[in-house]
Structure formats: structure tokens, C-alpha cells
VEXDREN-2710 file (C-alpha; in Angstrom, 1 decimal):
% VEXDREN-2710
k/r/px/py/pz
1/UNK/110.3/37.4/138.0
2/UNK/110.5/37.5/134.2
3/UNK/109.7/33.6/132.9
4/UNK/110.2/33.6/129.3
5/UNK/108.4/30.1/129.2
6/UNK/105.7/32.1/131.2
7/UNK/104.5/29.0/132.8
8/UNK/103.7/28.2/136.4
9/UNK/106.7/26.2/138.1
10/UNK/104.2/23.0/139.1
11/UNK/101.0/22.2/137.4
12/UNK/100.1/19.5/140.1
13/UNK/97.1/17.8/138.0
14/UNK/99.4/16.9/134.9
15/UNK/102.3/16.0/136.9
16/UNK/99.8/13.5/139.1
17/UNK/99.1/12.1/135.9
18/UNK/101.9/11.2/134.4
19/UNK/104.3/10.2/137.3
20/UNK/102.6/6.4/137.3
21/UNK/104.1/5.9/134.3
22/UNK/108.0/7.2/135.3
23/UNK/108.4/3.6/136.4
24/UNK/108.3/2.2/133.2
25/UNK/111.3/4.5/132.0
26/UNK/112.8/4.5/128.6
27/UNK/112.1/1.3/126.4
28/UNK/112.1/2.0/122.8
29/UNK/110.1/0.0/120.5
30/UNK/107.0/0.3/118.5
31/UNK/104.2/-2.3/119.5
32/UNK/103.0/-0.2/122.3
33/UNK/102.8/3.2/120.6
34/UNK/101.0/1.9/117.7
35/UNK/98.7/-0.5/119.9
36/UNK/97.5/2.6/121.8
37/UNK/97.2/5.3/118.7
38/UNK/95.1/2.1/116.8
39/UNK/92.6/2.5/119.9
40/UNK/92.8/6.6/119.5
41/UNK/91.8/5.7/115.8
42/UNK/95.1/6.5/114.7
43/UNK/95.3/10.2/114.9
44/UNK/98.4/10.8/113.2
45/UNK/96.9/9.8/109.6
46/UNK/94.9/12.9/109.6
47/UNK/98.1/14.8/110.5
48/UNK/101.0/15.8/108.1
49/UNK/104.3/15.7/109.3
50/UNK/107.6/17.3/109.0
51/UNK/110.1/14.9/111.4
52/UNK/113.3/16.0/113.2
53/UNK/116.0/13.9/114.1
54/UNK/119.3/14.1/115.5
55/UNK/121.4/14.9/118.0
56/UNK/121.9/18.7/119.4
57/UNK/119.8/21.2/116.9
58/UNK/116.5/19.7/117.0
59/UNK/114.5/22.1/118.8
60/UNK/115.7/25.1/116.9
61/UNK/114.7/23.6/113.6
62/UNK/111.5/23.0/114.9
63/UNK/111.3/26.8/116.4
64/UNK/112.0/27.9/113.1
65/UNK/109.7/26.0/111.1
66/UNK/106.8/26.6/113.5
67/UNK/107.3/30.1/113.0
68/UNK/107.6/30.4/109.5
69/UNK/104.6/28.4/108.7
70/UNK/102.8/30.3/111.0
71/UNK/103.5/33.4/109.8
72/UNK/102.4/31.6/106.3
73/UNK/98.9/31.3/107.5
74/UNK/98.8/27.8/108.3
75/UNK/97.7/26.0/111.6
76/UNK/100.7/23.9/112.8
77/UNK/101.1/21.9/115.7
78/UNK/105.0/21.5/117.0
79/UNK/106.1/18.9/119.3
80/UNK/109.5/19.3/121.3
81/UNK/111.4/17.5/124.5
82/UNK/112.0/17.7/127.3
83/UNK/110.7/21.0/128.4
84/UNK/112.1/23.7/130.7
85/UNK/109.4/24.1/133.1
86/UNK/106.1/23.1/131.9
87/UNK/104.7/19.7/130.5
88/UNK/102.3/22.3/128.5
89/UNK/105.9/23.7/126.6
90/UNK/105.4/20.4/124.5
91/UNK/102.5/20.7/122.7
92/UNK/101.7/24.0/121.2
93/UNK/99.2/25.7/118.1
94/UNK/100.8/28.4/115.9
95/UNK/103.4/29.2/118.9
96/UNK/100.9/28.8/122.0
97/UNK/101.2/26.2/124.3
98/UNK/98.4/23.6/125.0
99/UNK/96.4/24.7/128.0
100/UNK/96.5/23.1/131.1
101/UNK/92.9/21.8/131.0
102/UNK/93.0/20.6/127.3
103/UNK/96.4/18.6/128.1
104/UNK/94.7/17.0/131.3
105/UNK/91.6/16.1/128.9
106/UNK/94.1/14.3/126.1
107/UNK/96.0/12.6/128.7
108/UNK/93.1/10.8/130.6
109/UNK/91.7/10.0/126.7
110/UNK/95.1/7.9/125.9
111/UNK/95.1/6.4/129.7
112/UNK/91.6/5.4/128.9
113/UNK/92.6/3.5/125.6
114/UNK/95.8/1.7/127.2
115/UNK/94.6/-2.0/127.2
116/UNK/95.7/-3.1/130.8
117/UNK/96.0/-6.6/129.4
118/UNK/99.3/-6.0/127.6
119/UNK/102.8/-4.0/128.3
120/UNK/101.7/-0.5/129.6
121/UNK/103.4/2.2/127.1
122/UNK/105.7/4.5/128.6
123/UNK/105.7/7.7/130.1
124/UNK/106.6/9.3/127.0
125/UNK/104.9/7.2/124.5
126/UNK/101.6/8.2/126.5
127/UNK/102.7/12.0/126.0
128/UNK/103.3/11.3/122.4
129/UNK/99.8/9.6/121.7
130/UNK/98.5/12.9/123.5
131/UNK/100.3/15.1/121.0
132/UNK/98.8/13.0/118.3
133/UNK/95.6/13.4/119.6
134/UNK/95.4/16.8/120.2
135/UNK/97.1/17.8/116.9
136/UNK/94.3/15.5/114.8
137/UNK/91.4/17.1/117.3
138/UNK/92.8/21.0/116.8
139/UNK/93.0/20.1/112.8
140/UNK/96.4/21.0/112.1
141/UNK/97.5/21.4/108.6
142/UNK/100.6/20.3/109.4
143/UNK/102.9/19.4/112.7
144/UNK/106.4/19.6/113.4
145/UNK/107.7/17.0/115.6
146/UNK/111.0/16.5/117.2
147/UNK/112.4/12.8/117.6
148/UNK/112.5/12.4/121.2
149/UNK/115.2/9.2/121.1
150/UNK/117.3/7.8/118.2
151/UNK/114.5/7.9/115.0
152/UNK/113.8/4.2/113.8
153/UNK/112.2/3.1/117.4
154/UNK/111.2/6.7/118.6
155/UNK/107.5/6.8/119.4
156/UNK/107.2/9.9/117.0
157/UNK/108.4/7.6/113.9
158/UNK/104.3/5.9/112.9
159/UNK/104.1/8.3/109.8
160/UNK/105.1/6.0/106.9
161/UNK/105.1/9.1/104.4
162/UNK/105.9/12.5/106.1
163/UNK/106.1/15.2/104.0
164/UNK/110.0/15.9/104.9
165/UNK/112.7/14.2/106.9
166/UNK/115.5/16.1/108.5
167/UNK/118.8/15.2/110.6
168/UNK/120.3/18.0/111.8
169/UNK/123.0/16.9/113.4
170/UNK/124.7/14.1/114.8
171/UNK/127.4/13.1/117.4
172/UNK/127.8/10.2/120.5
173/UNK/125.1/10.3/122.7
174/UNK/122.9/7.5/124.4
175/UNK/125.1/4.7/122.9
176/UNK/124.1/3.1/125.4
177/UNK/120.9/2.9/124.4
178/UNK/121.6/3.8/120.3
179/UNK/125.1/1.3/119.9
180/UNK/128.6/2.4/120.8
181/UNK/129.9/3.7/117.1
182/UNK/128.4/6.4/115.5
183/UNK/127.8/3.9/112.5
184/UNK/125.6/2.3/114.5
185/UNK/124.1/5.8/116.0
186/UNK/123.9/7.1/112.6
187/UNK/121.4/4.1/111.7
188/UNK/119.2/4.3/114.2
189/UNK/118.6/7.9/113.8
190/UNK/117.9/7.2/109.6
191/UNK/115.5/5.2/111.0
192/UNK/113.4/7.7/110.3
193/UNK/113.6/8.2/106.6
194/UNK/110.8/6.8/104.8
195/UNK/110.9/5.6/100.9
196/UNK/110.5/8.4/97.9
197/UNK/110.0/11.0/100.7
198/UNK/112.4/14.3/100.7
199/UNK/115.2/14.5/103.3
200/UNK/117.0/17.5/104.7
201/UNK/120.1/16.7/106.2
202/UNK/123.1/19.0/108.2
203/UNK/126.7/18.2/108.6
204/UNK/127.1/14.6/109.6
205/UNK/130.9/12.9/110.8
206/UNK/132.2/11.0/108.0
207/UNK/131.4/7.3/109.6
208/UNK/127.6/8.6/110.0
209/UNK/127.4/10.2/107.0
210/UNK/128.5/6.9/104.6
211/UNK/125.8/4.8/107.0
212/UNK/123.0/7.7/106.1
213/UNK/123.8/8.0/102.5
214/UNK/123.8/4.0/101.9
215/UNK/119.9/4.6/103.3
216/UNK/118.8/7.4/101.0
217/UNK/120.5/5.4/98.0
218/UNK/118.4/2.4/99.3
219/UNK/115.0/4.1/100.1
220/UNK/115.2/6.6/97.3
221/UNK/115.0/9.5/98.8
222/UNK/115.8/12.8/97.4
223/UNK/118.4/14.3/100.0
224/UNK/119.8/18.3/99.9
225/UNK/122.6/19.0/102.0
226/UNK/122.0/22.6/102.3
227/UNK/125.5/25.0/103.1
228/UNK/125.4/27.0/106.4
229/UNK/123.3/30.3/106.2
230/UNK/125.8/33.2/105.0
231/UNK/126.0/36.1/107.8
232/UNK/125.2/39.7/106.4
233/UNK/125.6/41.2/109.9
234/UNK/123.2/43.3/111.8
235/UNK/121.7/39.8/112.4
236/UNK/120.7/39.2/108.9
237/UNK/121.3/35.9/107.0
238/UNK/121.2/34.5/103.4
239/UNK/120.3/31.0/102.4
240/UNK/120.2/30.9/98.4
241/UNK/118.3/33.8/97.6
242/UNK/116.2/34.4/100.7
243/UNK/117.3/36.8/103.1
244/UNK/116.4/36.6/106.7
245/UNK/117.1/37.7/110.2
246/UNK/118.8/35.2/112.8
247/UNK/117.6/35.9/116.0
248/UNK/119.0/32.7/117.9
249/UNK/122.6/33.2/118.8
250/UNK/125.7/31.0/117.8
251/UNK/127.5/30.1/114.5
252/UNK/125.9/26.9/114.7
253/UNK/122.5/29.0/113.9
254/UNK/123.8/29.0/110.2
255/UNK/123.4/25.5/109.7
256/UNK/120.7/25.0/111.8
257/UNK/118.6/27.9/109.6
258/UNK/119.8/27.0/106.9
259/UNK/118.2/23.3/107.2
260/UNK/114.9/24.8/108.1
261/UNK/114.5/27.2/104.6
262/UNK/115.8/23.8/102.9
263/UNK/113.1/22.1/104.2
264/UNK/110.6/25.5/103.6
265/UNK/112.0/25.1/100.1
266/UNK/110.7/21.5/100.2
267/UNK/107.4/22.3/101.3
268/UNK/106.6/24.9/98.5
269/UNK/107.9/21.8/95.8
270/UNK/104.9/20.2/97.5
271/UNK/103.1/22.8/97.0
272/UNK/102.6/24.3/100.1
273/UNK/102.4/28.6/99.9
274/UNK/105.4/29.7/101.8
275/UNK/106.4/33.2/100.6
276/UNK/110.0/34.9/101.1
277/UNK/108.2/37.4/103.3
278/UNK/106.5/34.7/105.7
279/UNK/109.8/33.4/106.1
280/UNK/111.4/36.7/107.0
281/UNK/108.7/37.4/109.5
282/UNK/108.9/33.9/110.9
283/UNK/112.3/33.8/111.4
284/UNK/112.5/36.9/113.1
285/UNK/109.6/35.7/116.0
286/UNK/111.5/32.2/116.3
287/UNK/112.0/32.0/120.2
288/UNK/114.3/28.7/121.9
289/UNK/114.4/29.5/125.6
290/UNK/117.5/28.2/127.4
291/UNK/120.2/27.9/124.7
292/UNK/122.4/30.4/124.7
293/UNK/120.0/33.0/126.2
294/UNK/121.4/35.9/127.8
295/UNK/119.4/36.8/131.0
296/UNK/120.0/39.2/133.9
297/UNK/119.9/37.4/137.6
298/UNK/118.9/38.8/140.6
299/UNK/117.5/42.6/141.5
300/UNK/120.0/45.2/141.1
301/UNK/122.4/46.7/141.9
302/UNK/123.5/43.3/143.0
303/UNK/122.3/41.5/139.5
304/UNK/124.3/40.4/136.9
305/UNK/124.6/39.3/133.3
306/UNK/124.3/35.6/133.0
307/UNK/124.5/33.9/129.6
308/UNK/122.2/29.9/130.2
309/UNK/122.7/27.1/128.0
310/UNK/121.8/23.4/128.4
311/UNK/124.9/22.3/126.9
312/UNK/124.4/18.8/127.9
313/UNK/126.6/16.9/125.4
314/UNK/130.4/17.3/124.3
315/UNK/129.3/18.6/121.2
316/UNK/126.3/21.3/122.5
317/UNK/129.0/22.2/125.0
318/UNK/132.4/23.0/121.8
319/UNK/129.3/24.9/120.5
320/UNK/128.9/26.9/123.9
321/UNK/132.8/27.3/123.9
322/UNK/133.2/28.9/120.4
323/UNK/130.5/31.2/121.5
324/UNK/132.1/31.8/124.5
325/UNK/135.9/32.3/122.9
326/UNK/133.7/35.0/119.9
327/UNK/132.2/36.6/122.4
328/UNK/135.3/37.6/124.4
329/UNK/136.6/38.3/120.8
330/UNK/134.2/41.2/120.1
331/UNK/134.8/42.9/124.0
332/UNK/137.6/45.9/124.3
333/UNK/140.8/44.8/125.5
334/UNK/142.2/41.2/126.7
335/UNK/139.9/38.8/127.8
336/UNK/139.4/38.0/131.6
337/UNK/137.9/35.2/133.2
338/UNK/135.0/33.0/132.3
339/UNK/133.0/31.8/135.5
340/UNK/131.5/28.5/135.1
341/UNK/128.0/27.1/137.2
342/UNK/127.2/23.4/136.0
343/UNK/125.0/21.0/137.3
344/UNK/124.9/17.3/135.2
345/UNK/122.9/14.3/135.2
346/UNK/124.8/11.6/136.1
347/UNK/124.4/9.5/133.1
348/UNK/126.8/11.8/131.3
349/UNK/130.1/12.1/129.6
350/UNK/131.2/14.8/132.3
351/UNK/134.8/14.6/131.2
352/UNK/134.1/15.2/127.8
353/UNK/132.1/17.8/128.4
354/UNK/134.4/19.2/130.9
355/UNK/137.4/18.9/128.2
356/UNK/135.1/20.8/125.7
357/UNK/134.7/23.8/127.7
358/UNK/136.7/24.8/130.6
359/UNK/140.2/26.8/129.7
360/UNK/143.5/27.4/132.0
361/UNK/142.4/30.1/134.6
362/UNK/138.6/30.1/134.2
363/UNK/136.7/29.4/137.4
364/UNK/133.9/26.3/138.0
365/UNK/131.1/26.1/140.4
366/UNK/129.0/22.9/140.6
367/UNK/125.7/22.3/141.9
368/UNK/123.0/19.5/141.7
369/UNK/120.3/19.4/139.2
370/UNK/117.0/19.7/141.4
371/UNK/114.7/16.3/141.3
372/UNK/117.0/14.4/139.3
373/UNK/119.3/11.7/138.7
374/UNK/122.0/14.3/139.5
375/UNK/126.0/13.8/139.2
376/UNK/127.1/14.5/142.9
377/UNK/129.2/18.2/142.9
378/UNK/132.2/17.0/144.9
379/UNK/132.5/14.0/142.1
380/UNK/132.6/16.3/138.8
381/UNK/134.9/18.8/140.8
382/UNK/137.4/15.8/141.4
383/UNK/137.0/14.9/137.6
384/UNK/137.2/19.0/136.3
385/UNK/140.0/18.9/138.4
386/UNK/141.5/16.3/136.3
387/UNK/141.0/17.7/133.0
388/UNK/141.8/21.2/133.6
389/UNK/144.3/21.4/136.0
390/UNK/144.8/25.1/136.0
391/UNK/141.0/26.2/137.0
392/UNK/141.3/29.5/138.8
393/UNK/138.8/27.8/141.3
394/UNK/136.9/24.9/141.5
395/UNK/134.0/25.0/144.2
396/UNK/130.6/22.7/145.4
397/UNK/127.9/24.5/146.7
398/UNK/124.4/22.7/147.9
399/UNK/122.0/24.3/145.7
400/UNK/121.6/26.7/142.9
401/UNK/120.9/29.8/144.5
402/UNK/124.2/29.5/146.3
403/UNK/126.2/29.1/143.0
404/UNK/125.1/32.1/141.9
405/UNK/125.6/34.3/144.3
406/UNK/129.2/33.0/144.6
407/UNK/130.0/33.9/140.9
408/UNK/129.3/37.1/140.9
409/UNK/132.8/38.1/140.4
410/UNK/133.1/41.3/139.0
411/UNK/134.9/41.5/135.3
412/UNK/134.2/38.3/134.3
413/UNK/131.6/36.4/132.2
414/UNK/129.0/34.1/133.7
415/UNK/127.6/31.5/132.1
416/UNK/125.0/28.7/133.9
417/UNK/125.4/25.5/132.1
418/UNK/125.7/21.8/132.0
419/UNK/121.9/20.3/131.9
420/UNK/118.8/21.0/130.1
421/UNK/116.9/20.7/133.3
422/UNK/119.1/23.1/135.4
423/UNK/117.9/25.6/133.2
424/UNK/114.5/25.0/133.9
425/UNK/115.1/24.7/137.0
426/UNK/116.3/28.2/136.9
427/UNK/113.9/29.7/134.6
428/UNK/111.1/28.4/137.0
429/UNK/112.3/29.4/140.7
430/UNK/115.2/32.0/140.5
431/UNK/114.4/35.8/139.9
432/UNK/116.0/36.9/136.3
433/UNK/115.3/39.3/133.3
434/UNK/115.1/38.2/129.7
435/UNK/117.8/39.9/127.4
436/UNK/119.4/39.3/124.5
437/UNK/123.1/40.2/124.4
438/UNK/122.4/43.2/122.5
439/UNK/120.3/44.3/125.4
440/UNK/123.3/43.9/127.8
441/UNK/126.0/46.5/128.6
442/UNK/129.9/45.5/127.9
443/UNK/131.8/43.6/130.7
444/UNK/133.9/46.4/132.7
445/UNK/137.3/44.7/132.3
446/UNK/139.0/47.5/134.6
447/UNK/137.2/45.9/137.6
END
């Protein structure tokens, strides 16, 4: 087995550590984040930061810039969630993950400061303080965080003057949590812009967009709205006057490229040394496991192409589609059928999701999402059903493994979808290659 996390499944010690503080959950607020980094000695004032908000697009931003300024010759923390398989995926150093041992070490130094006389910070406000830490200890010159819920109460917004804000994207998700509208979405995630400092933003819908722009005009921010990266083909790209490769698939890539050079281009205003050839070479080593990854299941001859994606969210899932629907574009002769596996958490928008993606004939197979608040299969088939009533086939199978070896249809294009964490749980316990589409020989449409 291939893992191109290339972590071990279960890293017992870290998970013992942190699964105390599960029961807390998701409570968003500030207090308890800056109580515990004020006992750290508030390690994020020795750290610069670049901050990424907003809904789908995140982490591939922060692959990108990572990269690049690595390549630049700087030392630059990034911190991403939720991870595939490892807590270690969270916290890495110019590209490497922290080690087990040194993550074990920060977490028992923030469970050490939490003062068991007021409300115990959560799960992921602990993790947080531990990325902090460890960024401010390994003397960073600059990290690159990723907004783990909404922006103005997330537990990475305690930096009242980051170097450059960004908000990639954003659509309805967690209103439950964020406010039903986007309007009110759209605030909490310009929560965090901060006054004077520079803001990169992508496309936003036009009710989140007038809600964002009244913020900049109130904090003063200078704001670019960069245009998507132009394609040149052979997986080259231009934004402005720097030329790059693209290496992470989907149209979507141009906008989301296209905000990191703006923000690159931000950087260098601030003087930071980021040359055009840096960015070449960084862009070219930007890795983002699980979104549209092409991989290669099983041992042959029995193995098959299989394209994974998290698609978790109506929107991540019309990006999977149009990738989908240009992909069958580009094969010889008519297209055949798309095979579907999808396992989703229960908390959400399955019909949406299901709208966004299945078509007239194509075939579905659901599954649970190992060790979590799964959807149950025979529920999302009845509502598939309901949105698409002209599947090809529409099937429940107990467990992973047994989805895939029932879509191994021959002709047809397989894609494993639907949650972030079924793709981990993929990545970590099923037997695959790593490929890129390149890599991967034409579907045989004559089967």
C-alpha cells in the first residue's frame, strides 16, 4: 500500500490524548483560546500570519502558499483541518509533518496550562494552542493557517494584524452554527479581516459579497479581487505576468491559484523576497491529498482507476461534477456511465449534494463513514432515489471494501466521494496506488 499521506493509520498516544476533550465538541468563542495561549505566553505574537477563510478552497491555498514560500527559502509553519489520516497532517515545517513525539510534547504543554478552574477549551482549540506553540518554538518566519470554523470566532483568529487575509470562497454551510443566510455566513467569515491589513478575496455570491465589501470599506482594508489563473495547457498557468505550472486538478484550481500569487504579490509589497522562479518551483511541488486525486485500487489485474474527492458540500460536489462532465469530454467516443461510492456524515445537506452530482443513468453505491456520525446507507439511497429517479442502480453495502469491489464495472468511471473522512478512511486501510490522471490509461469504452 501506497499512502500518499505516508502516515500510520492509528497513532494511539495522540489519539489517547485528545479524545477527553471530544466531549466538549464544537463551541466557538474566544475567552478560552486566548485564556490558554496567555498561559503559553502568547505564542502567536512571535508568529506572522497569513489567514485563510472560507468555505471549500482553503486547504489548497494553503498548499500553495506553503510551497511557494518554501521554495523562497523561508521557514513556514502551515496549519490545515481536519486531516485524512493522521493528527500529525496538521502541523507541518516547510512541507513535513510534525513528528509524533514533538506533537505529544506540545499537546501535554497546553493540557498543562488549561486552568481546571474555568470552562475547559475544546478539542480543537487545544490542537490550535499546540500549533501556536510549536510554530513560535520551531521559529517560523511565517505560518499559514487555515480557519477551521466561520473566521470572527474561530480559534485561529487571536492575530490582530496578520500580514494578509484571504476568503477564498464562500457558499451555505454550518448555518446552523454560522446563521441561515449567506449574509449572515458571509459576516462571520469577515470576521477575520483586521483594520489597514491587505485582503485577498475569490468569487463571493452577490448577498456575501455586499456584506464583505461594507467590512473592508469599514476597516480599511486594501482588498484585490484577483481573475482566475489563465490555462496555457500542458498544465501551465498565468496570473498577471507570472507563469506557473498547476499541478492540482479542476477549473476551480484557477481561482484558487490565482488567490495564492495575489497574496505572494502581497507579501513582496511587504517586503518579503519571493521571486517568479520560487513561485514556479513551489507551485509545481504543491501536493492536496484527497481532492480530486486520481488513484489506482486494489492489485491487478483486478485493480481499477478510481478518481477520490471529499466533496462534502453542494458546492465542493458542482465542482466534482464539472470535473466529471470535462473529463468524459476529453475521452474518445460517447460517454458511458459514471459509478458513484459515497459515504456522508449525517449532519449534511445530502439532497443537495445528491442534486449537484448524480445524472440520469449513472450508478450509486453507499456506504458508512467509519467512526463517525455517519448518514445510514439505506436512508441517502431512499433520498438519491428521490432526486434522481433514473439511477442505473442504487445499492447499500456494509462497509467500504465491499463498495468497491461492487463498482468495478468495466467501461465506466469510478469516483469515491461524499466525505472528507471517507477518504481517509480509504487512504489509511484500503490497498491503492497514487496517480495523477496523466498517469492513468483511457477508459475502454468498447467493454
Amino acid at each position: 500500500m501506497l499512502q500518499t499521506t505516508g502516515f500510520e493509520p492509528s497513532e494511539p498516544q495522540i489519539d489517547q490524548l485528545l479524545a477527553p476533550l471530544g466531549r466538549f465538541g464544537v463551541e466557538l468563542g474566544l475567552e478560552r483560546i486566548q485564556r490558554l495561549l496567555a498561559a503559553l505566553g502568547n505564542p502567536q505574537a512571535r508568529v506572522p500570519l497569513v489567514h485563510v477563510a472560507g468555505t471549500n478552497g482553503k486547504g489548497s491555498v494553503c498548499a500553495y502558499l506553503s510551497a511557494v514560500l518554501t521554495a523562497a527559502g523561508y521557514r513556514v509553519g502551515r496549519y490545515t483541518s481536519p486531516h485524512l489520516v493522521s493528527w500529525r497532517e496538521r502541523i507541518a515545517v516547510n512541507e513535513q509533518p510534525i513528528a509524533a513525539d514533538a506533537l505529544v510534547a506540545r499537546l501535554e504543554q497546553v493540557m498543562a496550562a488549561i486552568d481546571p478552574d474555568q470552562p475547559s477549551p475544546t478539542q480543537f482549540e487545544v490542537f490550535t494552542a499546540a500549533a501556536w506553540l510549536h510554530f513560535a518554538e520551531e521559529a517560523v518566519d511565517l505560518a499559514v493557517m487555515e480557519v477551521g470554523l466561520g473566521g470572527r470566532l474561530d480559534a485561529t483568529n487571536v492575530v490582530d494584524r496578520p500580514l494578509v487575509s484571504i476568503i477564498v470562497s464562500l457558499s451555505r454551510e454550518h448555518w446552523q452554527r454560522l446563521g441561515p443566510t449567506l449574509a449572515d455566513i458571509a459576516r462571520e467569515k469577515a470576521g477575520v479581516l483586521k483594520p489597514g491589513r491587505p485582503v485577498i478575496l475569490g468569487p463571493l455570491p452577490p448577498e456575501a459579497k455586499a456584506v464583505v465589501a461594507a467590512r473592508l470599506a469599514a476597516l480599511g482594508c486594501p482588498a484585490v479581487w484577483p481573475d482566475p489563473a489563465i490555462a496555457l495547457g500542458d498544465g501551465q498557468a498565468r496570473s498577471g505576468a507570472i507563469t506557473y505550472p498547476l499541478p492540482l486538478l479542476g477549473d476551480h484550481q484557477r481561482v484558487n491559484a490565482a488567490i495564492a500569487i495575489a497574496a505572494l504579490q502581497s507579501l513582496r509589497h511587504q517586503g518579503w523576497e519571493i521571486a517568479d522562479q520560487a513561485i514556479a518551483r513551489g507551485m509545481a511541488q504543491a501536493r492536496w491529498p484527497g481532492r480530486l486525486q486520481w488513484v489506482r485500487w486494489g492489485q491487478a489485474p483486478e485493480g481499477f482507476p478510481l478518481l477520490i474527492d471529499g466533496a462534502h458540500n453542494p458546492a465542493a460536489a458542482q465542482v466534482l461534477r464539472q470535473y466529471v462532465d470535462r473529463w468524459w469530454a476529453d475521452q474518445p467516443g460517447e460517454a458511458q456511465e459514471t459509478v458513484w461510492l459515497m459515504g456522508m456524515l449525517a449532519t449534511k445537506d445530502h439532497g443537495d449534494v445528491f442534486a449537484e452530482l448524480l445524472r440520469p443513468g449513472d450508478a450509486l453505491h453507499l456506504v458508512p463513514v467509519p467512526g463517525h456520525e455517519t448518514a445510514e446507507p439505506e436512508a441517502l439511497a431512499a433520498i438519491a432515489r428521490a432526486v434522481c429517479p433514473d439511477l442505473a442502480r442504487c445499492e447499500v453495502h456494509r462497509a467500504l471494501g465491499e463498495g468497491l469491489t461492487a463498482m468495478a464495472a468495466p467501461g465506466a468511471l469510478r469516483v469515491l466521494c461524499g466525505s472528507l473522512y471517507l477518504i481517509g478512511y480509504f487512504l489509511a486501510h484500503e490497498p491503492y496506488q497514487d496517480g495523477f490522471a496523466a498517469d492513468l490509461p483511457p477508459i475502454d469504452r468498447s467493454s
